[in-house]
C-alpha positions as CSV (number, residue, x, y, z in Angstrom):
1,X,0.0,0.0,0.0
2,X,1.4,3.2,-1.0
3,X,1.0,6.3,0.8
4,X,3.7,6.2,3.5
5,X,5.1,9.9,2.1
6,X,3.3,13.1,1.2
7,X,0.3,12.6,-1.0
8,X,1.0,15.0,-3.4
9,X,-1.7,17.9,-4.6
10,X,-4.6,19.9,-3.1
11,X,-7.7,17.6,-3.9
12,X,-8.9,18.8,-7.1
13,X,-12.8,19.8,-6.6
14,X,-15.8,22.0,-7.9
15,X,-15.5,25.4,-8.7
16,X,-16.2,27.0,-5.8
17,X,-17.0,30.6,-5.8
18,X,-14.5,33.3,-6.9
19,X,-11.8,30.4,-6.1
20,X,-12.4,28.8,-9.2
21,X,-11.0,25.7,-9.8
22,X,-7.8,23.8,-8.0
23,X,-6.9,20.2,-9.4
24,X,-4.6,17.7,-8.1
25,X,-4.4,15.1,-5.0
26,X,-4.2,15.7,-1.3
27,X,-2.4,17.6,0.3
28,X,-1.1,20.5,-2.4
29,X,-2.0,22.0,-5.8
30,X,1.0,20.3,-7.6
31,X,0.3,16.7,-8.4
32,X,2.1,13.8,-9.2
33,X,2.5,11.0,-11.7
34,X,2.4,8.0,-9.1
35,X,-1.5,6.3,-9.5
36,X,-2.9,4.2,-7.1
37,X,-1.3,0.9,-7.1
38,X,-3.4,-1.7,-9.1
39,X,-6.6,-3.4,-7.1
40,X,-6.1,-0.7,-4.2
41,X,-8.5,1.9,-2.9
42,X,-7.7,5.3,-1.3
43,X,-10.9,6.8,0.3
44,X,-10.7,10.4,1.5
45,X,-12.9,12.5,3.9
46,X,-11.6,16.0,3.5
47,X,-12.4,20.2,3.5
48,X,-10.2,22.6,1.7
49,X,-11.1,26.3,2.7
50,X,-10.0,29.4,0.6
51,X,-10.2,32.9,1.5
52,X,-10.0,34.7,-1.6
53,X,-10.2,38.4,-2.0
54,X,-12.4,38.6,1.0
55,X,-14.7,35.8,-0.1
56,X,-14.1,32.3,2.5
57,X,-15.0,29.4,-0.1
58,X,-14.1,25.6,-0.2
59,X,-16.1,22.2,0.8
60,X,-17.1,21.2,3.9
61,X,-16.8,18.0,3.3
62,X,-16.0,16.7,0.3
63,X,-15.4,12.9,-0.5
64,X,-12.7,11.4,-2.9
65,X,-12.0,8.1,-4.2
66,X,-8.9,6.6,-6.2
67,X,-9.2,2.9,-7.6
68,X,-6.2,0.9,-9.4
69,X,-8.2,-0.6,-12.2
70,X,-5.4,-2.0,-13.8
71,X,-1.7,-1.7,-13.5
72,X,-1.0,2.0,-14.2
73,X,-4.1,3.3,-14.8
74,X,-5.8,5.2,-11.9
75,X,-10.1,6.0,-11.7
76,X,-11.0,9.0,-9.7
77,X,-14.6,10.6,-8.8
78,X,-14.5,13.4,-6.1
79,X,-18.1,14.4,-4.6
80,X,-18.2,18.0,-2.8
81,X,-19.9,20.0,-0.7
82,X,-19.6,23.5,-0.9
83,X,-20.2,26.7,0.9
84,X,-19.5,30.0,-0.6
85,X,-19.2,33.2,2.2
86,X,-19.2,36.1,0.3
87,X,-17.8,39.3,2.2
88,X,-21.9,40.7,1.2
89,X,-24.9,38.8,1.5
90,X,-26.0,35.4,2.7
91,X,-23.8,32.3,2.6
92,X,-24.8,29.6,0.4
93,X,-24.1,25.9,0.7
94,X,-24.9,22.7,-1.5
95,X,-23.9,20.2,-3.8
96,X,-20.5,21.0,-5.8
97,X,-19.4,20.0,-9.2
98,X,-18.5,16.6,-9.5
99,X,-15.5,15.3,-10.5
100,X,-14.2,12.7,-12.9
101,X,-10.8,11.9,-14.2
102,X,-8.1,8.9,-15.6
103,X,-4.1,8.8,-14.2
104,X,-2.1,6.8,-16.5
105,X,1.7,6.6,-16.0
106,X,2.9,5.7,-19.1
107,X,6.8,5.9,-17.7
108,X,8.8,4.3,-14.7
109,X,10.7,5.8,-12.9
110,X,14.6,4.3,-13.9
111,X,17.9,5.9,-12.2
112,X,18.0,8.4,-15.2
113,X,14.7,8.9,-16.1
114,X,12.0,10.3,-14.1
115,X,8.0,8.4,-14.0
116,X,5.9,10.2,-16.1
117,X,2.0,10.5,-16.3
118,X,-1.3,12.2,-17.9
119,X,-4.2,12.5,-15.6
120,X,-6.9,14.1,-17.6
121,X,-9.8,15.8,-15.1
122,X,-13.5,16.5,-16.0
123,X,-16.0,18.6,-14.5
124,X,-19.5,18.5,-14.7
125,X,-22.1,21.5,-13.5
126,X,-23.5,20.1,-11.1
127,X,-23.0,22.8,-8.4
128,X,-25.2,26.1,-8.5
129,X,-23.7,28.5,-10.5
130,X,-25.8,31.6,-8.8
131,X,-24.9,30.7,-5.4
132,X,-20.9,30.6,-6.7
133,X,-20.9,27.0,-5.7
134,X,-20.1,25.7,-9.6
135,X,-18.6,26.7,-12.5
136,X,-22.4,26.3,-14.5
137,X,-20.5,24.6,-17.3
138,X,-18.3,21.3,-18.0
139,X,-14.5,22.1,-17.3
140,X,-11.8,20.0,-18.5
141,X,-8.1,19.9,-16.8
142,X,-5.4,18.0,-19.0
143,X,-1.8,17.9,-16.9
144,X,1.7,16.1,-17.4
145,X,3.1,15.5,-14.1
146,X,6.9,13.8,-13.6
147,X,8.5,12.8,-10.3
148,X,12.1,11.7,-9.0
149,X,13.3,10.1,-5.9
150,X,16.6,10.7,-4.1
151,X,17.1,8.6,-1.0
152,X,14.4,10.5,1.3
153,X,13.7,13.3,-0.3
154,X,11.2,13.4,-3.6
155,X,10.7,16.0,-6.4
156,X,7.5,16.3,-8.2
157,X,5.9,18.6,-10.6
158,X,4.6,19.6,-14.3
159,X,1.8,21.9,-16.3
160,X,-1.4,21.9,-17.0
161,X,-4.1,23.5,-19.6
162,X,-7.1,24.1,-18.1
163,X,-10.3,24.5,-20.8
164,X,-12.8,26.9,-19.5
165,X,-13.9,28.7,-22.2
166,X,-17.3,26.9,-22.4
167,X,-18.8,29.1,-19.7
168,X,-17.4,32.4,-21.2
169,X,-14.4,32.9,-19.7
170,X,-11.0,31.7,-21.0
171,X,-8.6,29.4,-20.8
172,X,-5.4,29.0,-18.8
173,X,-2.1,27.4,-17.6
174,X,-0.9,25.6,-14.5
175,X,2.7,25.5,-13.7
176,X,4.0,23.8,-10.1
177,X,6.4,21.9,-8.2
178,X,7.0,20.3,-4.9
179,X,9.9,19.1,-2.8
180,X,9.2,17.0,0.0
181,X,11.2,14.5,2.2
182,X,10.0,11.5,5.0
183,X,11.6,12.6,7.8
184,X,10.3,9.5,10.3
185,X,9.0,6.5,9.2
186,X,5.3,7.9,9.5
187,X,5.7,11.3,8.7
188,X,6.4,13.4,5.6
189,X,6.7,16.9,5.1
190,X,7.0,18.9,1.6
191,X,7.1,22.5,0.0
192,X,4.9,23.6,-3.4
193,X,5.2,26.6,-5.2
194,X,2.9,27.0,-8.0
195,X,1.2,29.7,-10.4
196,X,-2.2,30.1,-12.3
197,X,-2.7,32.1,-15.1
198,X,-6.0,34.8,-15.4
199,X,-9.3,31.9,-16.0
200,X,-11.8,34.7,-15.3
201,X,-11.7,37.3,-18.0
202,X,-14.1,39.6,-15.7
203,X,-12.3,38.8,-12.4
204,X,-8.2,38.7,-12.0
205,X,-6.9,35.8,-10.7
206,X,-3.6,35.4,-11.7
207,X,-1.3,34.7,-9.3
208,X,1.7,32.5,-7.7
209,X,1.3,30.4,-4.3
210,X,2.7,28.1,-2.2
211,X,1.6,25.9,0.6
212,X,3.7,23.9,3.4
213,X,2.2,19.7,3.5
214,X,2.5,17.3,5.6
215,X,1.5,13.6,6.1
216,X,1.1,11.4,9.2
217,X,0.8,7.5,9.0
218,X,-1.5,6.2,11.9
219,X,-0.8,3.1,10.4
220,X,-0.8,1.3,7.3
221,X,-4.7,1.7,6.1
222,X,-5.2,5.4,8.4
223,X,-3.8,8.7,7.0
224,X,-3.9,12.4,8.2
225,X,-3.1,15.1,5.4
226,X,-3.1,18.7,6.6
227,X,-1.4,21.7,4.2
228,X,-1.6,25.3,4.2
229,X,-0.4,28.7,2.5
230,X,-1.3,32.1,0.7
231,X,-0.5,33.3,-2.3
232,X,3.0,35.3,-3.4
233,X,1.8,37.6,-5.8
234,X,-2.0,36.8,-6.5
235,X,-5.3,37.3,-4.2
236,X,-5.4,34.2,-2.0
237,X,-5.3,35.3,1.1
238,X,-4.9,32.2,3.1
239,X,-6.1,28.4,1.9
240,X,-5.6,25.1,4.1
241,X,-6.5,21.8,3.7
242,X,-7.1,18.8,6.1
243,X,-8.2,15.4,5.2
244,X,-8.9,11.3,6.2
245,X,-7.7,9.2,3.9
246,X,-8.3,5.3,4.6
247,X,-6.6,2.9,1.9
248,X,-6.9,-0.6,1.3
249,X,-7.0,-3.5,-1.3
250,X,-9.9,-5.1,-2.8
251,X,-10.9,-6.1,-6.2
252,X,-13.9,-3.4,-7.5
253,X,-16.4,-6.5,-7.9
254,X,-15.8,-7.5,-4.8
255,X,-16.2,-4.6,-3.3
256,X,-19.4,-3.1,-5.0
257,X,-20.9,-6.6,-4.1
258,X,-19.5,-5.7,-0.5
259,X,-21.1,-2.3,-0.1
260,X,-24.4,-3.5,-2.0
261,X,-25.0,-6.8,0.9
């Protein structure tokens, strides 16, 4: 079972309000290329918060789930709940957009190479749009993300090309990286940096961020993932995320006939 370093990305969930749109996998923005290894689940109960230009936005909860469908290949649905605070008017909370999305590494990592995967993301609307709880239109996120391991310590990064323009805004770019290292035998810690180009063309958004990750092992099938930051040049003020993961094995038959007892 992997999972016994940093988890790398902030879970990737609806649009939420002026926040947009931020993809990846617990606990930072920057993903990486590693799927979930084949027949194993990772399960998440998590809430990411934003507080962007004065507006607090983010889900509360939301819930995630990986499957190793076949060597390589990683399935992945995220279901949130949202809440949008704007700093006038009434709050609003309610179903988010869902997500969908494929990892495939098609690349090992090898002493001189790095592992190398795509890990195409779909939205669909089904968060209010009018309450700033969804984007109102089907979003697509197409990364490359690479990763290399030294001893303990483990880069990871890539870009991304976001397609928005279906709900009349435009299209942008994602650029990112993390370093991270597992300094006890249940406990990593990493570093991201990241930027976002303008998605918004009647609300700037631009910016460059980082967050400071780490993750705790309670043992081998019990996870805690906590990160936090604020942008360097950009409006987000402050963002954080803390999340449960639980991960173990199972053949997908087996376990829909499980659940369905």
């Amino acid at each position: 079972m992997r999972r016994s370093r940093i988890l790398p990305g902030l879970v990737a969930t609806a649009a939420l309000g002026m926040l947009g749109t931020a993809h990846g996998g617990p606990p930072f923005v920057t993903d990486d290329p590693e799927p979930v290894n084949y027949q194993h689940w990772e399960f998440y109960v998590a809430s990411m918060d934003s507080k962007f230009n004065g507006d607090w936005s983010g889900t509360l909860p939301h819930f995630e789930l990986n499957y190793g469908v076949v060597p390589d290949v990683q399935l992945h649905l995220i279901v949130p709940l949202a809440y949008d605070i704007p700093p006038q008017g009434g709050a609003h909370y309610g179903l988010g957009d869902v997500e969908l999305g494929t990892k495939y590494r098609f690349v090992h990592e090898t002493n001189d190479l790095p592992q190398i995967a795509i890990f195409p993301l779909v939205e669909l609307p089904t968060g209010s749009a009018r309450d700033n709880l969804g984007n109102g239109h089907t979003q697509a996120f197409l990364p490359l993300w690479l990763q290399k391991s030294w001893g303990t310590w483990t880069a990871y990064g890539g870009g991304a090309y976001g397609l928005n323009s279906f709900s009349g805004n435009q299209n942008w770019e994602f650029v990112g990286a993390v370093l991270q290292k597992q300094v006890l035998s249940n406990l990593a810690v990493g570093a991201e940096i990241y930027h976002q180009t303008e998605y918004q063309t009647d609300f700037p958004n631009v910016g460059t961020a980082f967050n400071l990750g780490a993750v705790i092992d309670v043992n081998d099938q019990n996870h805690l993932l906590i990160s936090a930051g604020q942008s360097i040049d950009g409006p987000i003020g402050f963002q954080c995320y803390v999340a449960y993961q639980y991960t173990f094995a199972g053949r997908l038959f087996h376990f829909w006939n499980h659940t369905h007892e």
